[in-house]
C-alpha positions as CSV (number, residue, x, y, z in Angstrom):
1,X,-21.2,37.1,-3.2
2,X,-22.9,40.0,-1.3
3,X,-19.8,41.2,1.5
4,X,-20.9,42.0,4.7
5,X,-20.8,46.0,3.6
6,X,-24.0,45.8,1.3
7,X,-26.7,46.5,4.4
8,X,-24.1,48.3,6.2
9,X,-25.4,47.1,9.3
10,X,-25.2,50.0,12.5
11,X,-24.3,47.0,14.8
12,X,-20.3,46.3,14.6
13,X,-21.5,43.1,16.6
14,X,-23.7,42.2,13.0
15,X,-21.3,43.8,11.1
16,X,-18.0,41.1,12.2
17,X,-20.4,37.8,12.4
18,X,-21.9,38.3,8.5
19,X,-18.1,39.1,7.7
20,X,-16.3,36.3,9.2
21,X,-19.8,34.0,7.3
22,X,-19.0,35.5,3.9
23,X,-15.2,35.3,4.1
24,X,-15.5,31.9,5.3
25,X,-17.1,31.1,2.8
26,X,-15.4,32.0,-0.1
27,X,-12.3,30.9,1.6
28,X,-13.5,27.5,1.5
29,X,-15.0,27.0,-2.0
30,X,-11.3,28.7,-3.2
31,X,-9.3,26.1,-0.8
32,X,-11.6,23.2,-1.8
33,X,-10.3,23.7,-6.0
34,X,-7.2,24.7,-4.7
35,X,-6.5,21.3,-3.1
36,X,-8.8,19.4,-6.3
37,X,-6.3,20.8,-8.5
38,X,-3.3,20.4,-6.7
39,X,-4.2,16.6,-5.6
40,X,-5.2,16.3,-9.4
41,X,-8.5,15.1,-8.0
42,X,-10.9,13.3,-10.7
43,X,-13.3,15.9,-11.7
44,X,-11.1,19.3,-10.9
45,X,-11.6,22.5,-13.3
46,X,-8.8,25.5,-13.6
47,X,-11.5,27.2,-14.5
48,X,-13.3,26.6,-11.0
49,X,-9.9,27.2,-9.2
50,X,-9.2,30.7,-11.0
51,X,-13.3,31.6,-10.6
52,X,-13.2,31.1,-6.8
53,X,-9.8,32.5,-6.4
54,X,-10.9,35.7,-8.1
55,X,-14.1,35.7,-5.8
56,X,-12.0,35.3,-3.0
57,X,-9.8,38.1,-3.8
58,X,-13.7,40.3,-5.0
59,X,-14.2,40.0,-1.4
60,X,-10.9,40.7,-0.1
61,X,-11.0,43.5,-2.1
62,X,-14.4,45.1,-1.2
63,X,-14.2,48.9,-0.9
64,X,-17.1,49.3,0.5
65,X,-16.4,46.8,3.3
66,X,-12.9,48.6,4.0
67,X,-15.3,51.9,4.1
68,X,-17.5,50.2,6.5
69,X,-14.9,49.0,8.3
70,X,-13.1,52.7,9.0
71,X,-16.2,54.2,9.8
72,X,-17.0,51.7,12.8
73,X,-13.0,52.7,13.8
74,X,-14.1,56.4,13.5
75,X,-16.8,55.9,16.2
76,X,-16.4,57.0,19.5
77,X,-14.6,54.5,21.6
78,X,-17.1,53.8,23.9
79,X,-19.4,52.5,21.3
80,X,-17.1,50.3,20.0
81,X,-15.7,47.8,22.4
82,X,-11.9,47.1,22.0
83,X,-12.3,43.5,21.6
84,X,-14.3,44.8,18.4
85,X,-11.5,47.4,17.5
86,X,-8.8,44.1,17.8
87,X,-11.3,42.4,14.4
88,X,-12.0,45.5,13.0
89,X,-8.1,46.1,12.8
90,X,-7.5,42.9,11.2
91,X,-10.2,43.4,8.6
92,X,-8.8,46.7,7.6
93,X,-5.0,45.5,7.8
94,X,-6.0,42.7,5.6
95,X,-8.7,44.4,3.0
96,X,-5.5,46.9,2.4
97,X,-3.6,44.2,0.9
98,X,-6.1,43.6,-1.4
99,X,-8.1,46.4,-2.3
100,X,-7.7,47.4,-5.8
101,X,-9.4,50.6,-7.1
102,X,-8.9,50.7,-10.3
103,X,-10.6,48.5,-13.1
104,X,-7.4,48.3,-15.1
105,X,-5.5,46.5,-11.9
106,X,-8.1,44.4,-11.1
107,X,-8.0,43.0,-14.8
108,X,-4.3,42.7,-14.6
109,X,-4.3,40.9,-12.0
110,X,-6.9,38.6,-12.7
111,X,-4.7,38.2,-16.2
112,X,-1.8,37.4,-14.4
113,X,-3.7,35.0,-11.7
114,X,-5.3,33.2,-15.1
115,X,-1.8,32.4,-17.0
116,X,-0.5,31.0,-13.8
117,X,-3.2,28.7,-13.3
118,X,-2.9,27.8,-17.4
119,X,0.9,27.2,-16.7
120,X,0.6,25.4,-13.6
121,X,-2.2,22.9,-14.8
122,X,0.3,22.2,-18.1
123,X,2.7,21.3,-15.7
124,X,0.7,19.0,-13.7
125,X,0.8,17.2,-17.2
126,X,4.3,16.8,-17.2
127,X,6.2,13.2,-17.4
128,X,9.3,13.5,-16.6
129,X,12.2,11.0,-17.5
130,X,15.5,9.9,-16.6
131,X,17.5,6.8,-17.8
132,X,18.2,3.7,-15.7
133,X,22.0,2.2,-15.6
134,X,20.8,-0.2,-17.8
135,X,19.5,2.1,-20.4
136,X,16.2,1.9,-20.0
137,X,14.2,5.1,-19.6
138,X,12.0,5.3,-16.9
139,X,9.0,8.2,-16.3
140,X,9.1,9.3,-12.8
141,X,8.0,12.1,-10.7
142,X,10.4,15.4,-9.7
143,X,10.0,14.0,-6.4
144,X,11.5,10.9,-6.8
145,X,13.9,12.3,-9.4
146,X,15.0,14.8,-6.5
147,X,15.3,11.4,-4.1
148,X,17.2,9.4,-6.8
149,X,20.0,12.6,-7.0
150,X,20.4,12.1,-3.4
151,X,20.8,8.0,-2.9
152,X,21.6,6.7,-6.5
153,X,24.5,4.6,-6.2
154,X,25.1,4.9,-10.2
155,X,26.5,8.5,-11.1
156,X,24.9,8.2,-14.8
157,X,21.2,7.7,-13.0
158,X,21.8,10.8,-10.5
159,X,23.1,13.1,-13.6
160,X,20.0,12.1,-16.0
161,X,17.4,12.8,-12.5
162,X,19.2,15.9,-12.6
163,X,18.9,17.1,-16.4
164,X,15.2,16.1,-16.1
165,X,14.7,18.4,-13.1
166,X,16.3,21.3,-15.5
167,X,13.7,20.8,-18.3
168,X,11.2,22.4,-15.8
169,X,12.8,25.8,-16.3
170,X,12.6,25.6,-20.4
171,X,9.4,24.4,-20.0
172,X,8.0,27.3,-17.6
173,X,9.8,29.5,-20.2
174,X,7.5,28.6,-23.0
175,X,4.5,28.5,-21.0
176,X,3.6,32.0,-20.2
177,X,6.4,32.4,-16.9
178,X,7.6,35.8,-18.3
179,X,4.3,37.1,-19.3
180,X,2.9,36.5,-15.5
181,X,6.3,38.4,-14.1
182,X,5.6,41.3,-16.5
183,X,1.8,41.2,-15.3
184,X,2.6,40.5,-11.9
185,X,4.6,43.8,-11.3
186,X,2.5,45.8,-13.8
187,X,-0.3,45.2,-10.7
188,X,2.4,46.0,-8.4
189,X,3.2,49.1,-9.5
190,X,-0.4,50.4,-9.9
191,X,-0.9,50.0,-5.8
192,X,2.4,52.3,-5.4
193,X,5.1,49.7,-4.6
194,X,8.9,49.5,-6.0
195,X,7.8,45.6,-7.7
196,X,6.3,42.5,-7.1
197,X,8.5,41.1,-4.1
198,X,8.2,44.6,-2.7
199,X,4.7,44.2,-2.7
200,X,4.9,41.0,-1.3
201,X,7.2,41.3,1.7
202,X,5.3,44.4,3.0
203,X,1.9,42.5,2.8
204,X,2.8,39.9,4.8
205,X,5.8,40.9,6.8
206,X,4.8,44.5,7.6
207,X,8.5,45.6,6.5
208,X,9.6,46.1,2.8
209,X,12.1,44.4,0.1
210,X,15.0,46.9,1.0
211,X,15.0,45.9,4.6
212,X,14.0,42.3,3.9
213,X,17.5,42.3,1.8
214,X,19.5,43.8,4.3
215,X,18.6,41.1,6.7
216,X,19.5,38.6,3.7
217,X,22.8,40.2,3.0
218,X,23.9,40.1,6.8
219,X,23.8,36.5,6.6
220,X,24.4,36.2,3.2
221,X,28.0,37.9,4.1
222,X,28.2,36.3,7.1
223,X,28.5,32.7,5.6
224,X,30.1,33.3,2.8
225,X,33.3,32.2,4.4
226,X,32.1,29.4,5.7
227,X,30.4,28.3,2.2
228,X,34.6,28.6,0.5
229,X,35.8,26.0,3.7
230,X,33.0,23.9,2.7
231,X,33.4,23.4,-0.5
232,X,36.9,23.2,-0.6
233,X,36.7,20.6,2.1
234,X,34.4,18.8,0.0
235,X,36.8,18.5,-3.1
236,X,39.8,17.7,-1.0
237,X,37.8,14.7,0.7
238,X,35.9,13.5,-2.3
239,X,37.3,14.9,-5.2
240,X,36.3,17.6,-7.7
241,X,33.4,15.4,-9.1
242,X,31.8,15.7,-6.0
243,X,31.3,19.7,-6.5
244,X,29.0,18.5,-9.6
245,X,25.4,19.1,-8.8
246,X,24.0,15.6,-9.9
247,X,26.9,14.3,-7.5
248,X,26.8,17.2,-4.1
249,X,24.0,15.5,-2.7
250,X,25.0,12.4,-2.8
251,X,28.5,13.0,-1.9
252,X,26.9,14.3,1.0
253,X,24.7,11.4,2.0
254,X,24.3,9.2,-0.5
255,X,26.0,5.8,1.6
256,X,24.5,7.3,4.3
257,X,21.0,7.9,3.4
258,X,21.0,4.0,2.9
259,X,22.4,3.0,5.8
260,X,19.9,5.0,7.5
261,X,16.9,4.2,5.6
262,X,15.5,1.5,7.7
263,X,14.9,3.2,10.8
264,X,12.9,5.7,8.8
265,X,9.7,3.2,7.4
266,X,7.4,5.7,6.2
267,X,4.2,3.9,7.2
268,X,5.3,4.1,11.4
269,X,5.4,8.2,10.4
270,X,2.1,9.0,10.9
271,X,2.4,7.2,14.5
272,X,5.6,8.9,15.0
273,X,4.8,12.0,14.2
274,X,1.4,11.9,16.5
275,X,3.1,10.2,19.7
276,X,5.9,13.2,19.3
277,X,3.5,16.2,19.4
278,X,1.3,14.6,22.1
279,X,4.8,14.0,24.3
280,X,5.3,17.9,23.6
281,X,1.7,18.9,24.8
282,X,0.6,19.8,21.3
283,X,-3.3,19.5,20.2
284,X,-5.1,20.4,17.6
285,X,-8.5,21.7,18.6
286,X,-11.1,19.8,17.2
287,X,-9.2,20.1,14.0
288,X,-10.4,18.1,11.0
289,X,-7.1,17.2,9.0
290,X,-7.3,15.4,5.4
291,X,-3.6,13.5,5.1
292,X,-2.6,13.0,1.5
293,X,0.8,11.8,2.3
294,X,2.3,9.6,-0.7
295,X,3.3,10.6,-4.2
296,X,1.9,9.6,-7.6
297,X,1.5,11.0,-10.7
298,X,0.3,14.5,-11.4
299,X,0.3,15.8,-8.1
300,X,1.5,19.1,-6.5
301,X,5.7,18.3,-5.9
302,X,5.9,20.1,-2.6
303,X,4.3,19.2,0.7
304,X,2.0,21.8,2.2
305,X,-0.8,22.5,4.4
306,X,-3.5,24.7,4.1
307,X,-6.9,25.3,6.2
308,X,-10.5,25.3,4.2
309,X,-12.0,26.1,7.8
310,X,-9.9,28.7,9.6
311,X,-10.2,28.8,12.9
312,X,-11.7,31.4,15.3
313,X,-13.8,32.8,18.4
314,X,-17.0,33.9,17.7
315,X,-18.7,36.3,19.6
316,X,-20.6,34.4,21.8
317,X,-17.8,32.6,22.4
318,X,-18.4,29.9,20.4
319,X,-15.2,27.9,19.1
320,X,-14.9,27.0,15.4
321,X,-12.5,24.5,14.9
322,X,-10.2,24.3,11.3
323,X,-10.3,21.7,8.7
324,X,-6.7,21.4,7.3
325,X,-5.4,19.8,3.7
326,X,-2.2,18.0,5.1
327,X,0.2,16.4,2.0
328,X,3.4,14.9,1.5
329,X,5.3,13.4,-1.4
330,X,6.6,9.7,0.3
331,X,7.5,6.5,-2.3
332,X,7.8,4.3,0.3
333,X,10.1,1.7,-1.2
334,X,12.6,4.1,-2.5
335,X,15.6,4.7,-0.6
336,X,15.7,8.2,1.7
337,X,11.9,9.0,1.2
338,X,10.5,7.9,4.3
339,X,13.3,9.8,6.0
340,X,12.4,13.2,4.1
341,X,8.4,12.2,4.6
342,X,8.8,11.8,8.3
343,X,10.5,15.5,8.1
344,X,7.9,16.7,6.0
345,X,5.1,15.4,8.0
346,X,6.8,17.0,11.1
347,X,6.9,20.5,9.1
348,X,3.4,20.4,8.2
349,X,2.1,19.3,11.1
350,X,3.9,21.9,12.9
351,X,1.8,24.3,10.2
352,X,-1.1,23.0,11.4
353,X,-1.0,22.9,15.3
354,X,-0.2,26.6,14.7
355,X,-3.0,27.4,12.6
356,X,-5.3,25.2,14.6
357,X,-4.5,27.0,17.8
358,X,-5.0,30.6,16.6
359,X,-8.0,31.8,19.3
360,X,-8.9,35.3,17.5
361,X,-12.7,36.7,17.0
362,X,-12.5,36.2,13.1
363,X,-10.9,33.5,10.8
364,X,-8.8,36.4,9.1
365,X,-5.8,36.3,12.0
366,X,-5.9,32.5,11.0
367,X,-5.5,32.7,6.8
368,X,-2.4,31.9,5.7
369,X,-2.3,34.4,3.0
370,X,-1.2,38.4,3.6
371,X,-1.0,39.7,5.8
372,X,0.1,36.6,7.0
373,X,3.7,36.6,8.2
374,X,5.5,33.7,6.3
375,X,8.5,34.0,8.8
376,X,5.7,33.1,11.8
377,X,4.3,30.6,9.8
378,X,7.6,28.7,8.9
379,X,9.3,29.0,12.4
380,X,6.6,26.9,13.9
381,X,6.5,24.1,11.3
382,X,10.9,24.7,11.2
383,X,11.4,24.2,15.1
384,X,8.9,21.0,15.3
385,X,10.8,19.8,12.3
386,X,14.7,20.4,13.0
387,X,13.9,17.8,16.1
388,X,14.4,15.4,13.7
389,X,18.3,16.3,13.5
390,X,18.3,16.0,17.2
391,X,20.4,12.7,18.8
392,X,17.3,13.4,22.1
393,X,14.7,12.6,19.3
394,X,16.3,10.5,16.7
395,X,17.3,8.1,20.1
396,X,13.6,8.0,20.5
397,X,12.0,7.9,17.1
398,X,14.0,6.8,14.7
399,X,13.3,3.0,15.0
400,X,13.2,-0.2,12.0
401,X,10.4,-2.0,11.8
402,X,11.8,-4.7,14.4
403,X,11.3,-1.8,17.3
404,X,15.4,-1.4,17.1
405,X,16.8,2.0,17.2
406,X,19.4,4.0,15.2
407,X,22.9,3.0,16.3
408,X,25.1,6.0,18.0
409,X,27.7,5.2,15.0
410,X,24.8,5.4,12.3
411,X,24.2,9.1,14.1
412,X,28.2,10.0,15.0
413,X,28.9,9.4,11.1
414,X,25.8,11.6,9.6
415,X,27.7,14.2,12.5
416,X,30.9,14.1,10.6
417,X,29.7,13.8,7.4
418,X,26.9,16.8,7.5
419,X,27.9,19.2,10.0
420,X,30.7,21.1,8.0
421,X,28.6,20.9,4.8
422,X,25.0,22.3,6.8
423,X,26.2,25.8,5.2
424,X,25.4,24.4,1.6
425,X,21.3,24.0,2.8
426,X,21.4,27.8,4.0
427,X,22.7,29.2,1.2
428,X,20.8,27.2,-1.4
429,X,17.1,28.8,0.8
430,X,18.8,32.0,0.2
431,X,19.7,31.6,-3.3
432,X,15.9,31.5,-3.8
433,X,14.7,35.2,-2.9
434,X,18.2,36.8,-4.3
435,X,16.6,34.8,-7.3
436,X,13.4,36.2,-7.5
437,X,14.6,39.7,-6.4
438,X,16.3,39.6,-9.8
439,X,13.4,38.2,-11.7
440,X,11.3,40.6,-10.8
441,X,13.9,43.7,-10.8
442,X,14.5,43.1,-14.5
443,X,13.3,45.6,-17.1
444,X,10.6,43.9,-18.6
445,X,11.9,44.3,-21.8
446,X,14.7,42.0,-20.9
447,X,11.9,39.0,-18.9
448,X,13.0,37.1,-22.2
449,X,13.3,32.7,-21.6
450,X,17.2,32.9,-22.9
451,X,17.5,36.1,-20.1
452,X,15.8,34.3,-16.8
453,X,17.5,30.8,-17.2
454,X,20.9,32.8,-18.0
455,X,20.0,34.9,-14.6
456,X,18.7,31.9,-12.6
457,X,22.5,29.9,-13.7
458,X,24.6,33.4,-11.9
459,X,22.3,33.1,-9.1
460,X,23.2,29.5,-8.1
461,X,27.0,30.0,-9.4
462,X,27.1,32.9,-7.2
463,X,25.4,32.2,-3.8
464,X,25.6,28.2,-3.8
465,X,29.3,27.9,-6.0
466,X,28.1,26.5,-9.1
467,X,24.9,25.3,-10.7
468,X,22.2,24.2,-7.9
469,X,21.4,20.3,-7.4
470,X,18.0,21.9,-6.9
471,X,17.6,24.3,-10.1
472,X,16.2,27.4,-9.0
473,X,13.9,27.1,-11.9
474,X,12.6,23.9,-10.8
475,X,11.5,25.7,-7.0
476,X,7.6,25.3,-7.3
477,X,7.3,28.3,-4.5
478,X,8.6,30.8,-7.6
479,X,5.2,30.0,-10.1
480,X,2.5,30.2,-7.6
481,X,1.4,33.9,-6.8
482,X,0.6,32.6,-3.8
483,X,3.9,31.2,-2.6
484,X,6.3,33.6,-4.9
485,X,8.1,36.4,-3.3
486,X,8.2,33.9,-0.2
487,X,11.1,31.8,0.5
488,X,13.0,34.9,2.5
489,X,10.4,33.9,5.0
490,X,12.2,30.1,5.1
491,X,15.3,32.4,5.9
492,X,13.9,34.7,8.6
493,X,12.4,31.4,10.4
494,X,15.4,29.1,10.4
495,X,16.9,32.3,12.0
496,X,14.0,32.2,14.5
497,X,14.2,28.4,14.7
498,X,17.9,28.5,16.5
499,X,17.3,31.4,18.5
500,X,14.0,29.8,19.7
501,X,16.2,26.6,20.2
502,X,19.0,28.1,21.9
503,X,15.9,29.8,24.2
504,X,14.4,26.6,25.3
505,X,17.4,24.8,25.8
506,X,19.0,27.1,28.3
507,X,15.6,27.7,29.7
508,X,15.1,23.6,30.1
509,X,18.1,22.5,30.9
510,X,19.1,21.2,27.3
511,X,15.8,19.0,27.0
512,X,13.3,20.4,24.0
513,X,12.2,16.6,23.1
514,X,9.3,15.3,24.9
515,X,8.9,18.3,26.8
516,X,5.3,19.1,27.7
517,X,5.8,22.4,28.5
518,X,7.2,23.2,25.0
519,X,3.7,22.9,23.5
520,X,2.1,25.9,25.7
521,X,4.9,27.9,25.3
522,X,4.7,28.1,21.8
523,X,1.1,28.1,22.2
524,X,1.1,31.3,24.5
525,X,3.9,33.1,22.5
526,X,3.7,32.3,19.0
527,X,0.5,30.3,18.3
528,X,-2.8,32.3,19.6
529,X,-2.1,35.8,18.5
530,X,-2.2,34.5,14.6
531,X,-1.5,37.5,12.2
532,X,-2.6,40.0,14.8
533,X,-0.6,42.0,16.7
534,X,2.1,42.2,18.2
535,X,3.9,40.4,14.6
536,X,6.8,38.8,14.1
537,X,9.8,39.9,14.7
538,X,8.0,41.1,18.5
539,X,6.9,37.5,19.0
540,X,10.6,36.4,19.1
541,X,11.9,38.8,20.8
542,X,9.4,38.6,23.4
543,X,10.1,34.8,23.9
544,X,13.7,34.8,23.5
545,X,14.5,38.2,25.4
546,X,16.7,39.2,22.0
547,X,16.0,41.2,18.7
548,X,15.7,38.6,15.8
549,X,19.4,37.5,14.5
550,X,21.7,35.3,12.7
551,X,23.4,35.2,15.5
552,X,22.2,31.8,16.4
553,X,22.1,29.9,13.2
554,X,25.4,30.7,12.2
555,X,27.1,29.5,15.7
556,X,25.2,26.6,15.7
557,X,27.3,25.9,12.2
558,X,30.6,26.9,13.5
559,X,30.7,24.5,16.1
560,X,33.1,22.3,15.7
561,X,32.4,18.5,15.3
562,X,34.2,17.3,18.8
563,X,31.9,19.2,20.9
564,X,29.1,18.5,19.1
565,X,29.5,15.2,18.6
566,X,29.9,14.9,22.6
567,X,27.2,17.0,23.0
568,X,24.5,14.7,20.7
569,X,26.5,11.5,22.2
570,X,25.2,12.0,25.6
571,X,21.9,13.1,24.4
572,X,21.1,9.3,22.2
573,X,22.0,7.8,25.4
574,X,19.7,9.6,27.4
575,X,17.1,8.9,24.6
576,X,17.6,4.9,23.8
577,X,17.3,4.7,27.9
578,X,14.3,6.5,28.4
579,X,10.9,4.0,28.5
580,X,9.4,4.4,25.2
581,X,6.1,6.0,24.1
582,X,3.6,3.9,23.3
583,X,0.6,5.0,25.3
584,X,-2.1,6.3,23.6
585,X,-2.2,9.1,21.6
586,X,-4.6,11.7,22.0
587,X,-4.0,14.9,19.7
588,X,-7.4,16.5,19.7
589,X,-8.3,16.1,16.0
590,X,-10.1,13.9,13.4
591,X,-7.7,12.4,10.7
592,X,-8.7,11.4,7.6
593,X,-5.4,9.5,5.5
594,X,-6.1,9.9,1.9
595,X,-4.8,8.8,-1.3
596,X,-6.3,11.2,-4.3
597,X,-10.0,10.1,-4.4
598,X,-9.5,7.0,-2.1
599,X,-10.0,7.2,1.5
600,X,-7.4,4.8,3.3
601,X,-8.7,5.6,6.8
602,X,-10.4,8.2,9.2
603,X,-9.8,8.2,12.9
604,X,-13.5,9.0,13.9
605,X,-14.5,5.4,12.2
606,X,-11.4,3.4,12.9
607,X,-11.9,4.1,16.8
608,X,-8.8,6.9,17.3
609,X,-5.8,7.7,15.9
610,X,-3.4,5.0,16.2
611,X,-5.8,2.5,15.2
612,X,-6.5,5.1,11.8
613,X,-2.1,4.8,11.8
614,X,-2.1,1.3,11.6
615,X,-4.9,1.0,8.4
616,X,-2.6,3.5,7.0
617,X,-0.3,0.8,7.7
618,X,-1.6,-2.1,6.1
619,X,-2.5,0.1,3.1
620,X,1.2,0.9,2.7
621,X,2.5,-2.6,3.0
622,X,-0.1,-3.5,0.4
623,X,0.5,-1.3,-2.5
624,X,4.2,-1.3,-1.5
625,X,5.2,-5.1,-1.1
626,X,9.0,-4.2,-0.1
627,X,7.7,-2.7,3.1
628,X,5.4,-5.2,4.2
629,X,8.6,-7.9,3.0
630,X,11.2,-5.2,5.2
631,X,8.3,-5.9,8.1
């Protein structure tokens, strides 16, 4: 593809408009295999995915566009308006993250890019198995093996789901994981940084790995305290079985999670979801979103969202709305998975009313790639999702199919049960980038299978106090050049998330549910400026009045139960009190529910959005009988 550079047009007007064409389009033919593949799509090619994603990153890394570019910046500024300097900035700041002059990177590179998509498309392959209590042995996916360690009432079944999510790491091992570490910092190191991560955390955060870690080890001291009290609370109340990592989620919320399971029916989670960001004053834009929301086998094991159209403001003021790829991983019938759907769809849909809100002249301040900050991007989709902890929204939302809400003693009991243990969630995020840090600080000599598994076991022994319910290894953020070198970004937003939280709720009067002013403000702080300026860390801070902390988070988990059990108490009642919301739902987008190839229902043809909901409804109930005989 020609980049806007090749006429080197005089006008910068010409100049940003054939620019923000070309880019979007080679963003979407890259997003469109990216989301074939990663659906498992009939008809998907690696080869396509790798081919588009190495055009994309051609253009990205167009010199002679980044020349053009500077020499526009070099003019006069009278000739160049500053709303044209704002784009111009972005395309420079983002071209730099990609520009590689030399032949020998750029092959390295599209080496490395090449054995992940290899490794990742073998693993797409994988079947999985665990053993039933009765013996039999059953394929399943890491999603449901992951929801059967949690809520398994059998210890056997929890501790086989648990040695099948290890074979992932042996299995990454032999498939080329060490070679695309090796090649991953060999490209590193040719554009002048320290490794990999360092590269990484610059590009999108704007600060690099030694000040990303010192942030890390702040709270990573900070907690450590409180991780020793919970686990030896945990032993003295359960017993030292418990502390096994095919029993610590259970132990946790195993009983629980069933108890609670039928206020969470994953086909009311799309209406949920919708009538909860339309209470808050959130809309999407015109946004076209593609829902692919249950599991099955071969697809991606994470939910994500990402945007084949990204948004922007042309310069005649036109408005192009996104297109977003919207998935989760729900089995409807099993126990605990409409629960963790419902939060997933919350999360995602928090990624996209940020991304579909982004008002910038070009689609770059809207990519979700560098110079992308990942602590932005998760703090929105992290706040809109940790409602679903709160007694205000569960009080509201958190309804069985009869229309009966959760009882206070349901919530009072997941209080006493959770609260001291919420430190084991931090420090298992954590344990993720001290992980990778390691990984990609090893001499590559040493980037042998026997040395990463050995290094990935310390990691979990020493940051989480023993071997992970969640093997590190088994984290599909850590394969993807996309999404490696990223999970400190989970950190830095959950840190955002409570101060954010703690901002709102003095500002509000304790009332964040619901809320229509909530929507604008994170609109007017956090949501327009995109990747532009003023960043980050300077978008909290302006919002909250304080410098990004830990502050925050870690006094939210040092409260003691009484308090916050009071706290919550008079919150449900509030909640359960209040009318309900069942008017109609209008969040400014077209939704399309999906399952692989098959299209379940599209808002646009169904007559609106709750009426697409309840097709998605009936579909459920039908391929799942036990939710239409729960019903």
């Amino acid at each position: 593809m020609a980049s806007a550079a090749t006429a080197a047009p005089a006008d910068v007007a010409s100049f940003i408009e054939t620019f923000n064409a070309d880019y979007a389009k080679a963003h979407k033919a890259y997003e469109d295999n990216f989301w074939e593949t990663k659906m498992n799509l009939e008809g998907n090619s690696v080869d396509a995915l790798t081919s588009s994603f190495n055009a994309l990153e051609a253009f990205l890394g167009d010199q002679a566009a980044l020349d053009a570019v500077r020499g526009f910046l070099a003019r006069d500024e009278r000739e160049i308006p500053e709303s044209s300097r704002v784009v111009l900035r972005q395309i420079e700041k983002t071209l730099k993250c990609y520009i590689v002059e030399s032949a020998d990177a750029k092959a390295v590179r599209e080496k490395a890019v090449g054995l992940e998509n290899k490794m990742n498309g073998a693993r797409n392959k994988l079947k999985p198995t665990y053993v039933e209590a009765n013996g039999e042995t059953t394929e399943a996916t890491f999603t449901v093996l992951r929801t059967k360690i949690r809520s398994a009432a059998e210890e056997s079944v929890r501790k086989s789901c648990w040695e099948a999510t290890r074979t992932t790491g042996p299995f990454l091992l032999a498939n080329g994981f060490p070679e695309i570490i090796a090649e991953r910092n060999r490209f590193a190191r040719t554009l002048g940084y320290e490794d990999f991560y360092d590269m990484k955390v610059t590009q999108a955060e704007g600060f690099n790995k030694k000040r990303c870690f010192e942030m890390l080890d702040g709270l990573e001291a900070a907690t450590a305290p409180l991780l020793k009290t919970a686990l030896e609370k945990l032993e003295k109340e359960k017993g030292a079985d418990a502390l096994k990592p095919w029993n610590l989620s259970y132990a946790l919320s195993g009983e629980l999670s069933r108890d609670l399971d039928p206020y969470f029916p994953f086909e009311n989670a799309p209406e949920v979801w919708g009538r909860s960001f339309a209470a808050m004053g959130i809309a999407y834009r015109g946004t076209k979103m593609r829902l692919d929301l249950c599991d099955r086998a071969g697809k991606y094991p994470n939910g994500f969202c990402h945007w084949p159209v990204a948004p922007h403001r042309g310069a005649d003021g036109t408005w192009h709305s996104s297109e977003a790829n919207f998935t989760s991983l729900a089995t409807p019938d099993e126990v605990g998975s409409g629960n963790t759907a419902l939060t997933t769809l919350m999360h995602e849909g928090g990624h996209a009313a940020h991304f579909a809100n982004i008002e910038q002249g070009s689609p770059l301040f809207a990519q979700e790639r560098a110079p992308f900050s990942v602590s932005l991007a998760e703090t929105q989709s992290m706040f809109l999702d940790s409602l679903c902890g709160d007694a205000a929204w569960l009080g509201r939302y958190a309804r069985d199919r009869s229309g009966a809400p959760v009882p206070w003693a349901l919530l009072e009991r997941s209080i006493k049960e959770k609260h001291p243990y919420e430190v084991f969630a931090l420090r298992g995020m954590i344990a993720v980038p001290y992980f990778e840090k390691a990984l990609y600080e090893m001499p590559e000599e040493d980037l042998t299978a026997e040395n990463i598994a050995r290094v990935a076991d310390e990691i979990e022994h020493k940051i989480q106090g023993g071997l992970a319910a969640r093997p590190l290894l088994s984290v599909p953020h850590i394969t993807s050049d996309e999404s490696s070198c990223y999970y400190h970004g989970y950190v830095f937003a959950e840190m955002a998330v409570h101060q954010t939280r703690a901002h709102f709720l003095k500002k509000y009067d304790g009332v964040i549910v619901d809320n229509p002013k909530i929507g604008p403000e994170l609109l007017e702080s956090y949501w327009t400026h995109g990747s532009g300026e003023p960043g980050f860390l300077k978008m909290v801070e302006n919002l909250t009045g304080k410098p990004l902390s830990h502050d925050a988070w870690v006094a939210s988990m040092a409260k003691d139960v009484p308090s916050l059990l009071a706290d919550e108490k008079k919150e449900y009642d509030a909640a359960v009190a209040a009318l309900p919301n069942t008017g109609a739902i209008d969040l400014g987008m077209r939704a399309v529910f999906v399952h692989g190839d098959e299209v379940i229902a599209d808002s646009e043809s169904a007559g609106g959005y709750v009426e697409a909901t309840k097709e998605f409804k009936k579909w459920v109930n039908a391929n799942w009988p036990k939710t239409a005989v729960a019903a």
